[in-house]
DSSP file (Angstrom, degrees, kcal/mol; ACC not computed):
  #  RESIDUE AA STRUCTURE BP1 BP2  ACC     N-H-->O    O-->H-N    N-H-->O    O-->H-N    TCO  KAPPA ALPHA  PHI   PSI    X-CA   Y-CA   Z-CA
    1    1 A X              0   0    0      0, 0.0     2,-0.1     0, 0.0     0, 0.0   0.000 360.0 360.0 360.0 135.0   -1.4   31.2  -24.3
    2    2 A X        -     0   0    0      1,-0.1     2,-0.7     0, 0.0     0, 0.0  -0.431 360.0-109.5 -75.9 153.1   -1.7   27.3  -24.8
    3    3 A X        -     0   0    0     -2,-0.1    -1,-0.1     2,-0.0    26,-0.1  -0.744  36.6-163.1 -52.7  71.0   -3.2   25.1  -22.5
    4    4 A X        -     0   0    0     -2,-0.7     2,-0.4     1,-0.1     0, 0.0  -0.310  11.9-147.9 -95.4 166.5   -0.1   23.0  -21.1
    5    5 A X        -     0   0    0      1,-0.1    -1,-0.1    24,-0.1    26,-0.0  -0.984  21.6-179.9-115.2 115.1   -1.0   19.6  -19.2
    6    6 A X    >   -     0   0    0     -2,-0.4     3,-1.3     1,-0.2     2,-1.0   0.732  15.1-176.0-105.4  -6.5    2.0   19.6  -16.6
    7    7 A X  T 3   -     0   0    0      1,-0.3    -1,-0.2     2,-0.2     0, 0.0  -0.547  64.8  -5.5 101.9-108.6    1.1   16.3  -14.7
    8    8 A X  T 3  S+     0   0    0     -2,-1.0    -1,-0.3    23,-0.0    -2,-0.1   0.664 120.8  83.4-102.3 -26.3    2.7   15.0  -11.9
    9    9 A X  S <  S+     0   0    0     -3,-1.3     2,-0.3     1,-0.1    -2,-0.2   0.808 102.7   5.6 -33.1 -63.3    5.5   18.2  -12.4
   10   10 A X        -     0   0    0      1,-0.1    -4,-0.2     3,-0.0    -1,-0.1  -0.987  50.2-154.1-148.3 146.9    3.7   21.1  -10.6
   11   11 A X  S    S+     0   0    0     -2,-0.3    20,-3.6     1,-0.3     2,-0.2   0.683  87.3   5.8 -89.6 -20.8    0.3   21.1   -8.5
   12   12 A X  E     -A   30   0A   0     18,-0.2     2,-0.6    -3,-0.1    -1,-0.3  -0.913  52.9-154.3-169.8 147.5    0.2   24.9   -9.6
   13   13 A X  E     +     0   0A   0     16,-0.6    15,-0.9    -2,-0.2    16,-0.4  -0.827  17.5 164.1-129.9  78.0    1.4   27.6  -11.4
   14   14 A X  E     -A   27   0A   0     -2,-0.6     2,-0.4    13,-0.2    13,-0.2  -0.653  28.0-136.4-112.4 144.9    1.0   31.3  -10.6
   15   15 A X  E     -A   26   0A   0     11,-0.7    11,-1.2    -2,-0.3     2,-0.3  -0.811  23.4-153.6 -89.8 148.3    3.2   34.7  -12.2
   16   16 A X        -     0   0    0     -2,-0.4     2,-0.3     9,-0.2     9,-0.1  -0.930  14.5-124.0-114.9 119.1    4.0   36.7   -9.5
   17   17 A X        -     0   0    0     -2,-0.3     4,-0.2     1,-0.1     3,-0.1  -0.477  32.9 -80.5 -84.1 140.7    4.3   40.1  -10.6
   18   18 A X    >   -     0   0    0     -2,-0.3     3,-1.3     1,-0.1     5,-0.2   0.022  54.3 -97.8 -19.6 111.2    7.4   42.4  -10.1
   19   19 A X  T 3  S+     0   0    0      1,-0.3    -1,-0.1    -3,-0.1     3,-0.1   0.029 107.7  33.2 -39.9 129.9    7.8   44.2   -6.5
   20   20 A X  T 3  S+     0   0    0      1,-0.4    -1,-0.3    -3,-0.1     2,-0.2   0.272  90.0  94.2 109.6 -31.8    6.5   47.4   -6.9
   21   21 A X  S <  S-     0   0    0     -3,-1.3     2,-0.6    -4,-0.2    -1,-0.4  -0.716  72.9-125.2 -87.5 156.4    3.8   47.4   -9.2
   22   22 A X        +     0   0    0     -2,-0.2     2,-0.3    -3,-0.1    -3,-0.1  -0.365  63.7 128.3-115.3  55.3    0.1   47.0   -8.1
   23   23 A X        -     0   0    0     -2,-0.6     2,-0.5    -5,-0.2    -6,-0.1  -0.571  62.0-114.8 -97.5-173.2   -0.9   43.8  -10.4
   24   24 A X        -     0   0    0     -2,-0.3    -9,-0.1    -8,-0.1    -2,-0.0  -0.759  29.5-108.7-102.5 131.0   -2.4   40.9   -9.1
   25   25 A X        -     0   0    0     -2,-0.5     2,-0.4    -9,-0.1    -9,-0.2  -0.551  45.8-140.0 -62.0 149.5   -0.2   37.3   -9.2
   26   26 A X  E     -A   15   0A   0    -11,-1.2   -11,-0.7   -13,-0.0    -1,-0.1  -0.865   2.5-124.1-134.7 135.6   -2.1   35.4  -11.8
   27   27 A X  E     +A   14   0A   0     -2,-0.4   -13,-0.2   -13,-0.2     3,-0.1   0.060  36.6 161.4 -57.1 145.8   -3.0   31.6  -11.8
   28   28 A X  E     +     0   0A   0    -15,-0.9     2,-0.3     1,-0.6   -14,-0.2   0.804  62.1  27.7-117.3 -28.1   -1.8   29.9  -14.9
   29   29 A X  E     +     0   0A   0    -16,-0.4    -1,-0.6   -26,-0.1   -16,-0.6  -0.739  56.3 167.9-133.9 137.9   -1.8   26.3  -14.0
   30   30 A X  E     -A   12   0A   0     -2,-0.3   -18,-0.2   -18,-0.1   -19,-0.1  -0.661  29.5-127.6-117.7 152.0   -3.9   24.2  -11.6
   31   31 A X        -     0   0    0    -20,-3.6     2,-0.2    -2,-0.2   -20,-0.0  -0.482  26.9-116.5 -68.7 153.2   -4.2   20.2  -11.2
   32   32 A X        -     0   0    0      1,-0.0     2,-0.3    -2,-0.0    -2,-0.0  -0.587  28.7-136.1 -72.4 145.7   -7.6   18.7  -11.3
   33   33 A X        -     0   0    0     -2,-0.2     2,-0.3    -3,-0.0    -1,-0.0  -0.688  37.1-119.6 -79.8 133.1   -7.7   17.1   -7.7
   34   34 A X        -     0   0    0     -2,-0.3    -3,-0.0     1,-0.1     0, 0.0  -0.838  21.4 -91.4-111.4 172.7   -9.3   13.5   -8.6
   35   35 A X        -     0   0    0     -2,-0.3     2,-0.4     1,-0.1    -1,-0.1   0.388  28.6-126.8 -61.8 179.2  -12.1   12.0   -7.6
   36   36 A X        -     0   0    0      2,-0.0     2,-0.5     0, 0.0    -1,-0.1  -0.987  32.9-147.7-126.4 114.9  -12.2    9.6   -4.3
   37   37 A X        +     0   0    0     -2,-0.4     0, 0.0     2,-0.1     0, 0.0  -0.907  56.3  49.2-108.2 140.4  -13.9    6.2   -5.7
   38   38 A X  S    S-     0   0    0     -2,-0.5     5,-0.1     5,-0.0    -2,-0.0   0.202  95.1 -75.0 111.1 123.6  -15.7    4.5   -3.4
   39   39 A X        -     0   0    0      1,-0.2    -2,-0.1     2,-0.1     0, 0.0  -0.051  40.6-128.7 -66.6 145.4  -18.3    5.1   -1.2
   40   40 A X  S >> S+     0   0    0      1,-0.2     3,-1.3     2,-0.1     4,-0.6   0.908 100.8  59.2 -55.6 -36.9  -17.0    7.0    2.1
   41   41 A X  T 34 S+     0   0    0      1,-0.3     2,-0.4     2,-0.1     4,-0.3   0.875 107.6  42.2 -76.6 -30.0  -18.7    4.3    4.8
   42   42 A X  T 3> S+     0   0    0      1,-0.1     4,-0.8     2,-0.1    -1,-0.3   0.077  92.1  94.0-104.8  47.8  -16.8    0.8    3.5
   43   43 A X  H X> S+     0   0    0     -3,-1.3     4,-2.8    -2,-0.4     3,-1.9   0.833  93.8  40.9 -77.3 -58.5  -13.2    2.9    3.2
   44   44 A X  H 3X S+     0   0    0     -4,-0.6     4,-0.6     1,-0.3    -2,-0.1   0.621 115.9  52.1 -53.9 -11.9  -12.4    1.8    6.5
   45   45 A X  H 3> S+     0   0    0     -4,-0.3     4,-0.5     2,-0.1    -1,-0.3   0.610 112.0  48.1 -92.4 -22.8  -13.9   -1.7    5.5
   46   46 A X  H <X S+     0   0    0     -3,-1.9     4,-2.8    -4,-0.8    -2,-0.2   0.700 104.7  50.3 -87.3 -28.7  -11.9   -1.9    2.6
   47   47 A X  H  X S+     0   0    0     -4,-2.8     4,-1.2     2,-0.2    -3,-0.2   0.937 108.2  55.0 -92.5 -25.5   -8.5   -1.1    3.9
   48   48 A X  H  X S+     0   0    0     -4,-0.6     4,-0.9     2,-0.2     3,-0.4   0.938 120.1  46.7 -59.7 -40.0   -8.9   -4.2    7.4
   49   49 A X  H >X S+     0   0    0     -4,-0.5     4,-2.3     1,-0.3     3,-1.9   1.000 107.7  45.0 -65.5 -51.7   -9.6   -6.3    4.0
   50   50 A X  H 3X S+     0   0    0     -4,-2.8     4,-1.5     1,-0.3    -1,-0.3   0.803 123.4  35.9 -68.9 -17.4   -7.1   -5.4    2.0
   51   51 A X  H 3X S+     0   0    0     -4,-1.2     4,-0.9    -3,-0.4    -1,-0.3   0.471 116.9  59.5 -92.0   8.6   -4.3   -5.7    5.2
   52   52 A X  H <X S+     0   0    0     -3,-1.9     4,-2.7    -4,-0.9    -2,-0.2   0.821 109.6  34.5-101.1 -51.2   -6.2   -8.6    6.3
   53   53 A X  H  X S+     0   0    0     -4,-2.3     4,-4.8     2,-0.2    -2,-0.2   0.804 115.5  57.1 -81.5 -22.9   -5.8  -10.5    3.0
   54   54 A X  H  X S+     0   0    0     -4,-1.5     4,-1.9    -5,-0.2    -2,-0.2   0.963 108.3  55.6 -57.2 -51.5   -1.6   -8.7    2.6
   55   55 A X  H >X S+     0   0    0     -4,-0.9     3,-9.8     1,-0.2     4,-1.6   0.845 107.8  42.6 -56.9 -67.1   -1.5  -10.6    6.2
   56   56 A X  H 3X S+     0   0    0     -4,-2.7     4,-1.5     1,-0.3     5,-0.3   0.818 119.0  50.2 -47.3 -26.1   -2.8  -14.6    4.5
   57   57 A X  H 3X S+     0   0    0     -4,-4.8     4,-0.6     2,-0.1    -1,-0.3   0.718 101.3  50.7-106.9  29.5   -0.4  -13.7    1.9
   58   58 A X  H <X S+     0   0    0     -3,-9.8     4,-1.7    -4,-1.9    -2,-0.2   0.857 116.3  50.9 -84.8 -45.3    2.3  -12.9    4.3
   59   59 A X  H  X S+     0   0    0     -4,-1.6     4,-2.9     2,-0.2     5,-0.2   0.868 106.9  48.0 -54.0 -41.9    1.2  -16.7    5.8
   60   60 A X  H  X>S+     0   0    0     -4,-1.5     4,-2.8     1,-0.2     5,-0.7   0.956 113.4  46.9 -74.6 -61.7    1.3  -18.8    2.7
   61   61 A X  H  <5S+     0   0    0     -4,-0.6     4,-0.4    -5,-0.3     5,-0.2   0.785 111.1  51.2 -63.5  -6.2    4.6  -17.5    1.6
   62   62 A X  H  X5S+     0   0    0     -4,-1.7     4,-0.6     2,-0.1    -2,-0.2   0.910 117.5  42.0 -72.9 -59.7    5.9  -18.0    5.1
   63   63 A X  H  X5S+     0   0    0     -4,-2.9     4,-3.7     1,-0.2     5,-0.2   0.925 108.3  56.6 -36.3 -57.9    4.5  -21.8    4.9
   64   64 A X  H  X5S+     0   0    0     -4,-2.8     4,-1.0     2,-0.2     5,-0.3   0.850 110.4  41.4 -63.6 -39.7    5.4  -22.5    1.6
   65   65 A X  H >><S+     0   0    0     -5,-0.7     3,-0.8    -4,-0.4     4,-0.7   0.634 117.9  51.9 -84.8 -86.8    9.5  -21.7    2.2
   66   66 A X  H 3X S+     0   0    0     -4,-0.6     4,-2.1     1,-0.3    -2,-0.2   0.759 111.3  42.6  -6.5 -57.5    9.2  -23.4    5.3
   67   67 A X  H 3< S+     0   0    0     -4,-3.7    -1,-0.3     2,-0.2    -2,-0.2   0.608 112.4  46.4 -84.2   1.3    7.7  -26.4    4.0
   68   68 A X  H XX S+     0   0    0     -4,-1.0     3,-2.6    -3,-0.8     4,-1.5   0.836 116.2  64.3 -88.6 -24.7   10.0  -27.0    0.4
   69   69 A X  H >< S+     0   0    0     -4,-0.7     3,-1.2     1,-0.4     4,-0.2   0.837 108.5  35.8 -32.2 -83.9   12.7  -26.1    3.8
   70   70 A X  T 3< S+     0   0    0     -4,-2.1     4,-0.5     1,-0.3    -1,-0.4   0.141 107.4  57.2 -53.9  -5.6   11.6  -29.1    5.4
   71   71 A X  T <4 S+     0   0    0     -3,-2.6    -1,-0.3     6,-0.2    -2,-0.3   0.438 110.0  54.9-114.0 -14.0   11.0  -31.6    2.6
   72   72 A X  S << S+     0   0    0     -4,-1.5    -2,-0.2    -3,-1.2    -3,-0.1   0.541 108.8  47.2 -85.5  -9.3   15.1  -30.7    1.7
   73   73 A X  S    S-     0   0    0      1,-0.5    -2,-0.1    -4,-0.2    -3,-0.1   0.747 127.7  -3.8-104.4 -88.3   16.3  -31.7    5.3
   74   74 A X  S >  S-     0   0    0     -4,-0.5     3,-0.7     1,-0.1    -1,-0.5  -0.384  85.8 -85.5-108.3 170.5   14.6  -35.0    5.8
   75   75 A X  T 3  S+     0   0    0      1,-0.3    -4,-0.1     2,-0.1    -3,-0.1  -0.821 112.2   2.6 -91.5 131.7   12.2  -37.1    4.0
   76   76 A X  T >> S+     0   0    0     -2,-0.5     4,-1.6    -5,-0.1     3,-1.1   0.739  86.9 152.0  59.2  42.1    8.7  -36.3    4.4
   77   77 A X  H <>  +     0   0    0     -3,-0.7     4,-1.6     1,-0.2    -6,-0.2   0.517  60.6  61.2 -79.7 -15.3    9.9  -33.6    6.5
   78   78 A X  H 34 S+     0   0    0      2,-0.2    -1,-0.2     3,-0.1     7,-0.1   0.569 105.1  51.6 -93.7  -4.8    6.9  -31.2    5.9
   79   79 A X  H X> S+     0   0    0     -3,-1.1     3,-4.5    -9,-0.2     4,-0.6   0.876 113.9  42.0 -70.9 -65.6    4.6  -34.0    7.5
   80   80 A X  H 3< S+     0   0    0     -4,-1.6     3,-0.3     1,-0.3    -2,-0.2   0.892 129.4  31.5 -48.0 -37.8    7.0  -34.3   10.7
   81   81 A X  T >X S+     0   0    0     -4,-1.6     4,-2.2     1,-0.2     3,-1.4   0.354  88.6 101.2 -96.1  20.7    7.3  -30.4   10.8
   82   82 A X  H <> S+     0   0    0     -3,-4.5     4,-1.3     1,-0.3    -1,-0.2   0.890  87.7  49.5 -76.1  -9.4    3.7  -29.4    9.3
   83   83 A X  H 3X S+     0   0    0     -4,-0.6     4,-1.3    -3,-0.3    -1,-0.3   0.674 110.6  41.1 -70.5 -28.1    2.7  -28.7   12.9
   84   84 A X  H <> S+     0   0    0     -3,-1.4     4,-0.7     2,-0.2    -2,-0.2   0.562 121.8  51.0-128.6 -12.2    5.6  -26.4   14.2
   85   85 A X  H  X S+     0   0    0     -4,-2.2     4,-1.4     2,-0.1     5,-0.3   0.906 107.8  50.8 -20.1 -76.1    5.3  -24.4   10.1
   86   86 A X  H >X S+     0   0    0     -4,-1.3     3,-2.2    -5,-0.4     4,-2.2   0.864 111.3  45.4 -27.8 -70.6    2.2  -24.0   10.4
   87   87 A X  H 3X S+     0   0    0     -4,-1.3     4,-1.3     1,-0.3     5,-0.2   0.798 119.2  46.0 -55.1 -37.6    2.6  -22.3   14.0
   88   88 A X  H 3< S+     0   0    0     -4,-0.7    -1,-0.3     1,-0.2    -2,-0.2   0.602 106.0  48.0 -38.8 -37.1    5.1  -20.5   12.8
   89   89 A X  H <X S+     0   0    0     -3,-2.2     4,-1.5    -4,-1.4    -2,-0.2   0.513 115.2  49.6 -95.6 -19.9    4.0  -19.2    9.8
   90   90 A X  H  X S+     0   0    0     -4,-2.2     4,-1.3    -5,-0.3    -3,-0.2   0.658 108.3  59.6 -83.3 -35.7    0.1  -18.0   11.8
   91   91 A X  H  X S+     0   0    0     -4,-1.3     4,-1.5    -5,-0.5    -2,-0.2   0.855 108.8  39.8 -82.2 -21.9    2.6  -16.4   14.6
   92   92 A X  H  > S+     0   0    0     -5,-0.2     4,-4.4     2,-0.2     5,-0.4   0.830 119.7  46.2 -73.8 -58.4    4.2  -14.0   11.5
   93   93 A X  H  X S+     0   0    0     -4,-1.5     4,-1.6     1,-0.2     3,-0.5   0.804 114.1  47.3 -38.0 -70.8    0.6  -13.4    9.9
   94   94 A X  H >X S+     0   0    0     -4,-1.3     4,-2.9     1,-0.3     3,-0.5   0.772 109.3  52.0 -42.2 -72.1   -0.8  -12.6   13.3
   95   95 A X  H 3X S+     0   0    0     -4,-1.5     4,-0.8     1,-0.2    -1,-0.3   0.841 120.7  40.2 -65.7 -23.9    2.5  -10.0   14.3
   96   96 A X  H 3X S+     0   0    0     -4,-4.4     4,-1.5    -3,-0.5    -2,-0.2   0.975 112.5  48.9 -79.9 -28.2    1.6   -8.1   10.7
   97   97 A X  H XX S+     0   0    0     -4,-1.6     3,-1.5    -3,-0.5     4,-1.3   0.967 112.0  47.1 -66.1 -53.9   -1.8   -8.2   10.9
   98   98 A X  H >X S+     0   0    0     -4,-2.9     3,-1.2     1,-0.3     4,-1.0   0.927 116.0  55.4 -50.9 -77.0   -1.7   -6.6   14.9
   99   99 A X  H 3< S+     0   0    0     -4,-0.8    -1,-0.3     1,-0.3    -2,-0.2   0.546 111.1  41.4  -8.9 -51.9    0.9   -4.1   13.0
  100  100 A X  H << S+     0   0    0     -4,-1.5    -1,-0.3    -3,-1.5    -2,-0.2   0.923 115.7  44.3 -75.0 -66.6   -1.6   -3.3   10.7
  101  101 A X  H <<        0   0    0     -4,-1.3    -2,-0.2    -3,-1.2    -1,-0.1   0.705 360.0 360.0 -56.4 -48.6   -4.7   -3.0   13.0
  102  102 A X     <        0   0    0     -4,-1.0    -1,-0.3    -5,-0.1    -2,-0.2   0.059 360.0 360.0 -76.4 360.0   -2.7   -1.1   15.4
């Protein structure tokens, strides 16, 4: 019998033999399980980075529409609002990041 590579398709593959006869089901198929890269002590240090840095870029794109926002309403309008953006856009990071943490 060839060797099939079934993928993502099936994790495994067994015949099951007729009821009533005394063979044994026999494995045809199984997926390689892969590896886990990365050492086991920084997983938990890597995944607070990695929602840590999704939160700064939840902040910058929050700023950034906010401020072309404000330069289309008035002129110089991201000076007069860069204070009440800013806070705005650090009070969204801040409610994903807690999401995240929590």
């Amino acid at each position: 019998m060839e060797s099939v590579d079934l993928g993502r398709l099936a994790r495994r593959v067994t015949i099951v033999p007729p009821k009533g006869t005394d063979a044994t089901p026999v494995l045809v198929y199984e997926r390689k399980r892969k590896k886990k890269k990365g050492t086991p002590l920084f997983r938990g240090m890597d995944k607070m980075v990695r929602r840590m840095m999704e939160a700064e870029r939840l902040y910058a794109e929050d700023y950034l529409r906010r401020h072309a926002r404000s330069n289309e309403k008035r002129k110089d309008g991201w000076i007069r609002d860069s204070f009440y953006n800013n806070m705005r856009a650090g009070r969204k990071a801040m409610k994903q990041m807690r999401k995240m943490l929590f």
